[in-house]
N, C-alpha and C positions, 0 to 999 in steps of 0.2 A: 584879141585872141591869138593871133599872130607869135606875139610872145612867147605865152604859153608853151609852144614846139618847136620855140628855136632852136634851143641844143640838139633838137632830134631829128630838125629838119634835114639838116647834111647827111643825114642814114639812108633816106629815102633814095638818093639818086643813085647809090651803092646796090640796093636793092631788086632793079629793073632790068638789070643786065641780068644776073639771079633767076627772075620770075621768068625772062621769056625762056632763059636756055631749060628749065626745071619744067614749064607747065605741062608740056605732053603727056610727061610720065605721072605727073604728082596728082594729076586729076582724075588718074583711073586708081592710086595709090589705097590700098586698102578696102577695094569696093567686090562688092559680091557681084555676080549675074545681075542678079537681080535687082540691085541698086542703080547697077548702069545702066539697064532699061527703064526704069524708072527715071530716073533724070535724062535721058537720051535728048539731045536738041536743044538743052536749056541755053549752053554756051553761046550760041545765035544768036539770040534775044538780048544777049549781056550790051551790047553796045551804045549802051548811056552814057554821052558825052557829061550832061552836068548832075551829081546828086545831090537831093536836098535833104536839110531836115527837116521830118513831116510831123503833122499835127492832124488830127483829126479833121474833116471837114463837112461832114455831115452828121445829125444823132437824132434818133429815135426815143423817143418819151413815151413810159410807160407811168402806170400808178402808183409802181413803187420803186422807180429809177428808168435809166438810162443807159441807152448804148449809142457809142461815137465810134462809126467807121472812117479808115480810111481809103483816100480814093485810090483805086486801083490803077496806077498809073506805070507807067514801063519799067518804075524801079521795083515793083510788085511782079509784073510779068518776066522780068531777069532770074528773081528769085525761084518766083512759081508757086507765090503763097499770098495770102489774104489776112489782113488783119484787123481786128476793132477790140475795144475798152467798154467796158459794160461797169456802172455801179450797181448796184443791188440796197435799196435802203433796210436799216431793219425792219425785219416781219417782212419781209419780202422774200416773193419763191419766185422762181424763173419755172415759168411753165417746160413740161415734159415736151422734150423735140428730140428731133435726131437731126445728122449733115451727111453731106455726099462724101465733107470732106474728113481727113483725120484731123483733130488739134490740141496743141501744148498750149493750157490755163497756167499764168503766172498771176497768184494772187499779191496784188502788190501791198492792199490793207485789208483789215477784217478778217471776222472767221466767219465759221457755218458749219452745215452740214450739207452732203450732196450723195447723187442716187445715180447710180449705173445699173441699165438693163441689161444684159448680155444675153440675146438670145442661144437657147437650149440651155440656160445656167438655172436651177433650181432655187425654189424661196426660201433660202433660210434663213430668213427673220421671222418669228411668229411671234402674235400677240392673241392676248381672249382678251374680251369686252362683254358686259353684259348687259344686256338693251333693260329699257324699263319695263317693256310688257314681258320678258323674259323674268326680273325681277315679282313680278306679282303673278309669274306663274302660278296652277293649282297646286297640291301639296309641296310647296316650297322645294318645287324643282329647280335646279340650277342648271338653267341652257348658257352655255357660250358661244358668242358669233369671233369666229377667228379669223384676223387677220395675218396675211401672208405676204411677203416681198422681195427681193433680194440686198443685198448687201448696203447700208445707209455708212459714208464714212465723211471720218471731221475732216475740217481743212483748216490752216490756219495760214496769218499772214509770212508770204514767201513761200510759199510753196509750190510745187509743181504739177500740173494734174493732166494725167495723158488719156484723151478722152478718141477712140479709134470709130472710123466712119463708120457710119447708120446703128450706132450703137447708142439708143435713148438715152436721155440724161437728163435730171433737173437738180435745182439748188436752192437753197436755204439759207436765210441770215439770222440767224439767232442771238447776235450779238446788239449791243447798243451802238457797234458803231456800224457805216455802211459799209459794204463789201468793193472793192473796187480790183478789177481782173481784168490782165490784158490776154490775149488771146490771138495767136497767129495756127493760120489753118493752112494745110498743103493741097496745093489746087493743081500741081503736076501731076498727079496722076490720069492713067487714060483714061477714067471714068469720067472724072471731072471735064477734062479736055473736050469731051464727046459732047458733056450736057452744055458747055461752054458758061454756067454759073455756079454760083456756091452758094450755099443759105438753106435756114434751119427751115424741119417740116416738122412743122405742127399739128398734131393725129385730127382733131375732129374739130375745132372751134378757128376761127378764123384768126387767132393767135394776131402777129404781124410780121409783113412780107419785110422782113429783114434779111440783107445779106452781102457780102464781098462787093461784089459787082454792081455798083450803079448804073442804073438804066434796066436791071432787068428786075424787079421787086413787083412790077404792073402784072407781068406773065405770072410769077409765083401766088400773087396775091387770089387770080383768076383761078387758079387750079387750085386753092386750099377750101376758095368757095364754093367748087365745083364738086369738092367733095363732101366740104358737110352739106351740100342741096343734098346730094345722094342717101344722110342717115334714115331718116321716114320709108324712104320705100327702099332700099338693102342692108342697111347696118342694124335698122330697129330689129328685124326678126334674129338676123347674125349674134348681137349683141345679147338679147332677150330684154330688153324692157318696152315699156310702155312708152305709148306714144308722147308725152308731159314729156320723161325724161329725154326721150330722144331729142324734144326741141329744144333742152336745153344745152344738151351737145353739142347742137350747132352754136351758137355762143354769138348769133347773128347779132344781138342788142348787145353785146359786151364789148367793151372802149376801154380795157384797161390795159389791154397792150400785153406784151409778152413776160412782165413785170408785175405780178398780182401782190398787192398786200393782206396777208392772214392778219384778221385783226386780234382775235385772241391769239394767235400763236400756233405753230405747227405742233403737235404732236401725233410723234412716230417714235418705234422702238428701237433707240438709239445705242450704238457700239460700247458706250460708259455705262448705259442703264441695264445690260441684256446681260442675263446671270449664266447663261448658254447658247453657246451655237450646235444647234441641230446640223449633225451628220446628214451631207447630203445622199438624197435618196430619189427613190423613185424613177429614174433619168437612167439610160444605159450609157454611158457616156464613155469616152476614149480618151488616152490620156491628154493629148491638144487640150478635149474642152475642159479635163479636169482643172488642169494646169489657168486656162483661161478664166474660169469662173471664179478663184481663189489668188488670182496673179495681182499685186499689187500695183496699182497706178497713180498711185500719190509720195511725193517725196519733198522733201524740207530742204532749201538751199540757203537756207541764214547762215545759219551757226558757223562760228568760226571754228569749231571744235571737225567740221567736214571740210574745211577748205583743203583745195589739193593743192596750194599754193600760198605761203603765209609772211610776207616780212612786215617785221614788225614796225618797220619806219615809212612802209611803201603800200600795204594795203591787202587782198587777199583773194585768189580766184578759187570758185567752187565750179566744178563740170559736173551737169549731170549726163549719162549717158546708158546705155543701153545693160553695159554690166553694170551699173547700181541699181537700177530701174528695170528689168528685161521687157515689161512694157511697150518700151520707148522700139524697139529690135519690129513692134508691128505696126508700129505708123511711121516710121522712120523718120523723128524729128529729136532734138534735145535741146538741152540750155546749157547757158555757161552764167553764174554769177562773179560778178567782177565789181570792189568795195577799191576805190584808191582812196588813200590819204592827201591830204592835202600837199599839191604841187608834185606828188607821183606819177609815175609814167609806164603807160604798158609796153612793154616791147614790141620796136615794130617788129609784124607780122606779118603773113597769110594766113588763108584758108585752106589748105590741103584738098578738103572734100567735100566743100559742103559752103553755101550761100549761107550769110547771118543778117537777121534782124534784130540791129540795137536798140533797146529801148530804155534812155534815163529815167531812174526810180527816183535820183538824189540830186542834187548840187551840180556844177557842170563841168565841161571838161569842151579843153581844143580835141579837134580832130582832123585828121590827116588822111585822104585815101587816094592813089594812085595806082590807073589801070595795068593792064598790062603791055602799052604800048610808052609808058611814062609820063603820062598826061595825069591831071592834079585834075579827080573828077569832084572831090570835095574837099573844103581849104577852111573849117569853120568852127559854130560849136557848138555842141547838143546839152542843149538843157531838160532840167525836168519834165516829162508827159512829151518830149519831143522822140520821135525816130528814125534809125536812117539802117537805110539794107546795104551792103557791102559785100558784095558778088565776090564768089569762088576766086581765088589767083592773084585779089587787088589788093598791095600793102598797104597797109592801115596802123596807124602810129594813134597812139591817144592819151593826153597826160590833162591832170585833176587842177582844177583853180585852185581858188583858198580857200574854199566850202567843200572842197572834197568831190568827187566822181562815181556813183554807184548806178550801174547800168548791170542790166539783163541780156542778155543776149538767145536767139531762139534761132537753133540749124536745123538747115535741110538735109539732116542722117541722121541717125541712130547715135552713131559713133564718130561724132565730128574730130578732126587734129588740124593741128593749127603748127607752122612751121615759123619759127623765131629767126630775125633774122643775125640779130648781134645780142651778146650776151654769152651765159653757161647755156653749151650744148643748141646752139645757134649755128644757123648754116656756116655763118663769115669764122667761127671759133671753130667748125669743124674742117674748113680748109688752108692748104699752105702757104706759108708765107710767099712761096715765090706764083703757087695760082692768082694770088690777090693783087703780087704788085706787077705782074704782066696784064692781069686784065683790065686792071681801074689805071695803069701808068702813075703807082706812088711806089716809095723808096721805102725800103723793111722798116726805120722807123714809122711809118704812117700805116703802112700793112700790121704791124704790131699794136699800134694803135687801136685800128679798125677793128682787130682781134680781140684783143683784153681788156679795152677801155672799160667796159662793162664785163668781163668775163668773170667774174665770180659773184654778177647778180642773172637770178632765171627767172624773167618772165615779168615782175614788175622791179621797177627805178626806181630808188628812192631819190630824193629830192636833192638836187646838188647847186652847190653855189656856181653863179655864172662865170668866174673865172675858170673854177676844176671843171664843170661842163665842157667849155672850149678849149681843155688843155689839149 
């Protein structure tokens, strides 16, 4: 693997002098009030001498798929987020839940359909159904029983799904193939902080105590029960049904896990089939919620036709962020898609603002990360279903084998930036010949060097033979 970064490796040590004199300023670079309180403290926690790459190590089995957590370990608390992979088989729905926390769904296969509740947002999806004792009504009256919902939208594979705390949600596989979705959750927030876990709460059936944090699933499992005990004597009058149904809210006999399979199939009145959307109504509502209830939170990060970054020999990065998305601006999280070609190289970088979690979709790639004291906290390589967090400040170099490199990446901002360090419009190309050869003690050929060797590629490398490499 080693290999793989050799030409790039001699960057790195140019780069460390750079990050320490830069990081005071560049870490508050771009951030609101509000952001900085929000991550207030995280820097502290950063001090992970070795990173790895991770792999799931726990997963939970439902009826009709699976969810694979990882474990939360200090390269998780650096970041201040929580992550797992969830399949979904066909005819598979993920039960209705909500989280404490916010999170960005990267659908890496499959499609669907899914459902966001937005409390105070109105039902405008209606359908009519007509029952059979409705049907043999007396003089062939026609009664309709109408169903009512909010908004039901597709997803497909690569896509981005920004789903904002306590806000219910379920999903849908409608396809023949399974759905498979990684999902990183932000657990920096003071709320979270307070409860000291994460994981999904399941309204009234004892669903499964899944979540973030291993070791604490036994307490959550305790309180979901304690809740459907409670339907019979306070939610059956609340609710208004009868006693049958209420026991079957409690979902005490049900072992299918958080993962149900519809065996005929879902139907609901779907975005393709619905010949109108009803003007919402009824609701006095301000523009915040109008805006919320209508605001879109699904976005496509394939297509090479959106990458903001395109060479045609080296590979292709797509950002999403808060102005493509405005979404993203209320949970303050985003992704970066990043496609290398084979034996391509990203530029080394930083993170301006913001903690990433990489996650390989494709083929593999070396990887290169050093702190900000010049210590080599990872020297390796991430392969497919593998990932690794790379904390705010710490240079990160990464170039494609011979199956090419396609990784996702998930930040902690809205509006992440990433500072180059060599290359067009790179820090070392935006300073002088004579800053560079006083600081590193080289001669204007080699500062010129340092300068333009890559100056007129941005952002990714294309592949160079090992002599021009080292020239």
């Amino acid at each position: 693997m080693k290999g793989m970064v050799t030409s790039a490796a001699t960057l790195l040590p140019f780069s460390l002098c750079l990050l320490l004199l830069c990081r005071p300023s560049l870490a508050q670079f771009e951030r609101s009030p509000r952001q900085s309180v929000r991550r207030s403290g995280e820097q502290s926690q950063c001090g992970v001498e070795k990173h790895n790459a991770l792999e799931p190590i726990r997963e939970v089995r439902s009826e009709a798929g699976v969810t694979e957590y990882y474990q939360n370990n200090a390269q998780f608390e650096c970041a201040g987020v929580a992550a797992f992979r969830r399949t979904i088989e066909p005819r598979g729905l993920l039960l209705p839940s909500f989280s404490n926390a916010p999170r960005l769904v990267y659908i890496i296969q499959g499609r669907g359909i899914y459902g966001t509740v937005i409390p105070g947002c109105p039902e405008t999806f209606q359908s009519f159904q007509q029952s059979e004792s409705e049907k043999q009504s007396e003089k062939g009256q026609r009664q309709r029983f109408r169903d009512e919902h909010q908004r039901i939208h597709h997803f497909n594979q690569e896509d981005v799904i920004a789903i904002a705390a306590e806000v219910a949600h379920w999903c849908y596989t409608d396809a023949d193939t399974p759905v498979i979705a990684f999902t990183v959750s932000d657990i920096s927030t003071a709320r979270i902080s307070l409860m000291k876990t994460i994981g999904n709460s399941y309204w009234l059936g004892d669903g499964v105590a899944a979540g973030g944090n291993l070791g604490k699933n036994k307490n959550r499992a305790q309180r979901a029960t304690s809740l459907a005990d409670s339907i019979p004597s306070y939610w059956r009058p609340a609710i208004g049904v009868d006693r049958e149904v209420a026991r079957k809210l409690q979902c005490k006999d049900d072992q299918r896990g958080e993962i149900v399979r519809v065996e005929k199939g879902l139907e609901v009145l779907r975005p393709s089939s619905e010949k109108q959307e009803r003007e919402e109504r009824g609701r006095g509502t301000n523009g915040l919620e109008v805006a919320m209830c209508s605001m879109r939170n699904r976005e496509n990060i394939d297509s090479s036709r959106r990458a903001d970054v395109y060479i045609p020999r080296g590979g292709r990065i797509t950002n999403l962020n808060s102005q493509k998305l405005p979404m993203l601006s209320f949970i303050q999280l985003s992704a970066e898609r990043v496609v290398l070609y084979k034996n391509a190289m990203l530029a080394p970088h930083w993170n301006i603002n913001a903690h990433s979690v990489t996650y390989c979709t494709g083929g593999r790639g070396g990887v290169q990360v050093v702190d900000n004291n010049g210590k080599t906290v990872f020297d390796g390589e991430l392969r497919q279903g593998q990932l690794l967090v790379i904390p705010q400040n710490f240079a990160v170099i990464k170039q494609a084998g011979n199956e090419g490199f396609e990784f996702t990446s998930i930040k902690t901002i809205d509006n992440a930036m990433v500072n180059t360090i060599v290359g067009k419009a790179s820090a070392f190309q935006g300073m002088p010949e004579e800053v560079l050869m006083n600081s590193y003690r080289i001669n204007r050929n080699e500062a010129r060097t340092v300068k333009f060797n890559r100056g007129h590629e941005m952002a990714i490398f294309s592949p160079r033979s090992e002599g021009r490499a080292d020239a």
